[in-house]
N, C-alpha and C positions, 0 to 999 in steps of 0.2 A: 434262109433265115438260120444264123447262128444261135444252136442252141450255148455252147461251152466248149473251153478249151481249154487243152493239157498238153504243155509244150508243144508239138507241131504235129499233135493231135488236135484236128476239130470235129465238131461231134455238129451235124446238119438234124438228124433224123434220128432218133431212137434204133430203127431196125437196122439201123447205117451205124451201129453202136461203135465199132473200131476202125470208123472211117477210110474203110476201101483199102487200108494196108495189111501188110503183113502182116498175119498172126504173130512169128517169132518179132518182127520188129515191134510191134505194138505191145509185144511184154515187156522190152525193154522200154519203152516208153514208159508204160505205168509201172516200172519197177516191180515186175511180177516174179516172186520169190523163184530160185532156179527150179528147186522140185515141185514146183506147180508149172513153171512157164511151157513155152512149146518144145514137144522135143523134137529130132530129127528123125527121118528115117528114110529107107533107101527105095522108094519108089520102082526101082527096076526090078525089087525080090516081086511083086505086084502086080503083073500085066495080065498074070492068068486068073481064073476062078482057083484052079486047082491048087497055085502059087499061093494064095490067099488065103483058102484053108490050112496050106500046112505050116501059114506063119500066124495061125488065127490069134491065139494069145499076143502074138505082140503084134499086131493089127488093132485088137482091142487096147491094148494099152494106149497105144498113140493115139485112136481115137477119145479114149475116157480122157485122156490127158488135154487135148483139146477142149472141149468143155469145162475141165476143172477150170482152167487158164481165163477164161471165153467170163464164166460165173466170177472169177477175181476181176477182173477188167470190169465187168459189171457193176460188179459193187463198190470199186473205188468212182466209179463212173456215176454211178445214183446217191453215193455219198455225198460228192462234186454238189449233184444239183441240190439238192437238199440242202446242203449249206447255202447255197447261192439264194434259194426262195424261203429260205431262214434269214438272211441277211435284210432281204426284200421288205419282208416283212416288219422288220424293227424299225 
């Protein structure tokens, strides 16, 4: 069952909210402002615990910034519907 869709985004399931793609692609899809969208980051600094810790701050950043990104997607996402079961309704 098709809930909605946003350009070659489709949205099945709520918890399937940015439909099984890429993060970074999926902000360009909802045109997620650049200093909110995904950022990059080098996965090979990463492999150890101890690697981890001593990139802890920018570990956290990449991660905080995923959610920020995750929460705007959301919200143009439940805006979407809203409008659709506002439209519904008239």
């Amino acid at each position: 069952m098709k809930i909605m869709e946003y350009q070659d985004v489709v949205f099945a399931d709520l918890r399937l909210m940015i439909g099984g793609g890429k993060l970074a692609d999926v902000c360009k899809e909802f045109k997620v402002p650049e200093h909110l969208a995904k950022k990059e980051i080098d996965m090979h600094n990463f492999r150890t615990l101890s690697k981890v810790l001593a990139f802890v701050d920018e570990v956290k950043e990449y991660a905080l910034n995923d959610v920020i990104c995750m929460e705007y997607i959301y919200d143009v996402y439940k805006d979407g519907i809203y409008k659709d079961i506002t439209n519904l309704m008239i």
